[in-house]
C-alpha positions, 0 to 999 in steps of 0.5 A: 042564283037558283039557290038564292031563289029557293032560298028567298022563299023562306022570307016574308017578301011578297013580291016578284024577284026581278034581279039578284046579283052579288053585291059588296066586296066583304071578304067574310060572307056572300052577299047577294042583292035582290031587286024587286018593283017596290023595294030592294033587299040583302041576301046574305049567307053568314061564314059559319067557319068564322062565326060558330054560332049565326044563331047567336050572332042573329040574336045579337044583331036583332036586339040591338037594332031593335033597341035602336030602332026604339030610340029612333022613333022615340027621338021622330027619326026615320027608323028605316034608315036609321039601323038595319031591318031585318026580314023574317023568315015564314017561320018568324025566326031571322034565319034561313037554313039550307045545306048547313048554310045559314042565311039572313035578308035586310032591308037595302037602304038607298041614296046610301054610299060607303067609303074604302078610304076617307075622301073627305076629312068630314066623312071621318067626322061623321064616321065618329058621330055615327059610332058615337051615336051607335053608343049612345043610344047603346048605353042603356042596353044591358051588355052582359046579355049579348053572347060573345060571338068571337071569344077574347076578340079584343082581349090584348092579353090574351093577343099577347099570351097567343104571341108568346105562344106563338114565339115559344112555338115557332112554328114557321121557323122565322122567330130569329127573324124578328127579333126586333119586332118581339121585342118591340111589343114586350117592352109594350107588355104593360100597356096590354091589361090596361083596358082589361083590368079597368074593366074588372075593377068596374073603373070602365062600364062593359059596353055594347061594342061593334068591334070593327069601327072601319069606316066602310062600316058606315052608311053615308048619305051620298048627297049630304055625306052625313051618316045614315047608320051603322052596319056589319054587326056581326061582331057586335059584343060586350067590351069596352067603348075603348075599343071601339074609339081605338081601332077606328083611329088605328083604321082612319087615322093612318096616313099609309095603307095598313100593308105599306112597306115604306114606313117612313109613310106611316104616321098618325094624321092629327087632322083626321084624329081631331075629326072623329074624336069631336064627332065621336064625343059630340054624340056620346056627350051625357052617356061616356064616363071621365074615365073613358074620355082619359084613355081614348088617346092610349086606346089608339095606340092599345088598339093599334099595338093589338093589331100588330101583335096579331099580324107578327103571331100569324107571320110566326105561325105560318101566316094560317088566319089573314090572308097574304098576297106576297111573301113577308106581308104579315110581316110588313103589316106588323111593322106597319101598325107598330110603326104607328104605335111609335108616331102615337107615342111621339104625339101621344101629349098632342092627341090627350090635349086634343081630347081634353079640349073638346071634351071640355067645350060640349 
């Protein structure tokens, strides 16, 4: 804690400190609360293993919560709550650095809740509207400015290129093992360039994309259980809006935990589908493209099949990048989501109908 005070000299905050404590359960940087008698405030030390670059990471997050911000008080919404504030440095930078540790201070917003796992279908609804939001008011920033803080991040050919790879290789030895699970993702092998080469031939707009559209990733008010905004911006880059949708539903829409192992539990929830896709294409009714709303349904199962491809590479390389807390849990986690994959496929109609459908009623 002594550090966290030294450290918090370097922002312009004018009040006393009266308590700082950890806060949060991220498994990426180390948040810290600070408490003082008008305000309270985040402290956070960005992981710079993960993000090489918090310099450009800050950038990023900087720019878009500025250009929304604008769009808040343009529409007379309150901006304070309505994306994140960042407090300066003395230096007029937004990072502090000590020790080779890059450190950043936010606003903390209050009355604010966010949920693990959806307690309440409308939570999910709102979490499409939130992200929804996040795009529109998006739409307009030039994409192609932000830096690419995680390179090929959601890049599914290049995730099945690391795969093969990684089959080629077999590092752990277990590939003989898997042989079902391999052969599940290349008989999918197509699928994969879908969004990339929509995205080449300009078929789909590069968007401004979070690219971690979990639901914990949304501030909820706790009385009326509306989104207040959306955060964890660290990853915020130029892809496609596909990505967003389809790893949200890959996320929410699951009715197992991401690691079940009994996978006659995993299945998509229709319900919980039909939820966020209405609020999601409420607020990005006017700025979302024909094209986009024809492969959200796909970008579910893109996303999902993505993920999956990620956990079965790591089982093949000796489990090196997600962390594991028992023997075979990448392994159980890509049978999992290509579990998913195939209810997806099975409903696939059902989900395209369902988007149609509200698309087609705004």
């Amino acid at each position: 804690m002594n550090t966290c005070k030294e450290i918090l000299k370097d922002f312009c905050i004018e009040e006393d400190i009266l308590k700082i404590e950890p806060y949060g359960g991220g498994h990426i940087n180390d948040t810290f609360r600070i408490t003082c008698p008008e305000n309270k405030y985040i402290l956070q030390r960005i992981n710079h293993n993960i993000f090489k670059k918090p310099e450009h990471v800050m950038e990023n997050i900087t720019n878009v919560c500025n250009h929304i911000r604008a769009k808040l008080i343009d529409a007379g919404e309150d901006e304070k709550r309505g994306t994140l504030t960042f407090i300066p440095t003395r230096s007029g930078e937004f990072l502090s650095i000590h020790n080779g540790n890059y450190y950043r201070m936010y606003l903390f917003l209050e009355n604010a809740v966010s949920y693990q796992t959806i307690e309440d279908p409308m939570h999910f609804y709102n979490a499409g509207k939130a992200f929804g939001k996040f795009q529109n008011m998006l739409s307009d920033f030039p994409a192609e400015k932000l830096h690419e803080t995680i390179a090929n991040f959601h890049n599914t050919v290049d995730r099945l290129n690391n795969l093969k790879i990684a089959i080629s290789e077999n590092k752990a030895g277990r590939k003989d093992s898997v042989a079902e699970e391999i052969k599940f993702v290349l008989d999918r092998a197509d699928d994969c360039s879908v969004v990339m080469d929509l995205l080449k031939s300009g078929d789909l707009p590069l968007r401004v994309t979070h690219n971690d559209t979990k639901l914990n990733n949304i501030l909820l008010d706790e009385k009326t259980g509306e989104a207040i905004c959306v955060i964890d911006l660290d990853t915020v880059m130029p892809s496609s809006l596909l990505c967003d949708f389809g790893d949200a539903i890959r996320f929410g829409a699951n009715t197992a935990e991401e690691d079940e192992k009994d996978l006659s539990l995993v299945d998509i929830d229709i319900n919980l589908f039909e939820k966020f896709t209405q609020g999601f294409l409420e607020a990005t009714k006017g700025s979302i493209t024909a094209k986009e709303v024809e492969y959200l349904a796909f970008s579910a199962k893109l996303l999902t099949l993505e993920c999956g491809m990620r956990f079965l590479t790591d089982y093949l390389d000796g489990d090196v990048y997600f962390k594991i807390h028992r023997e075979g849990h990448n392994l159980d986690r890509a049978r999992n989501q290509f579990k998913l994959v195939s209810e997806m496929e099975n409903h696939e109609e059902e989900m395209k109908s369902i988007v149609n459908r509200i698309y087609n009623s705004l």
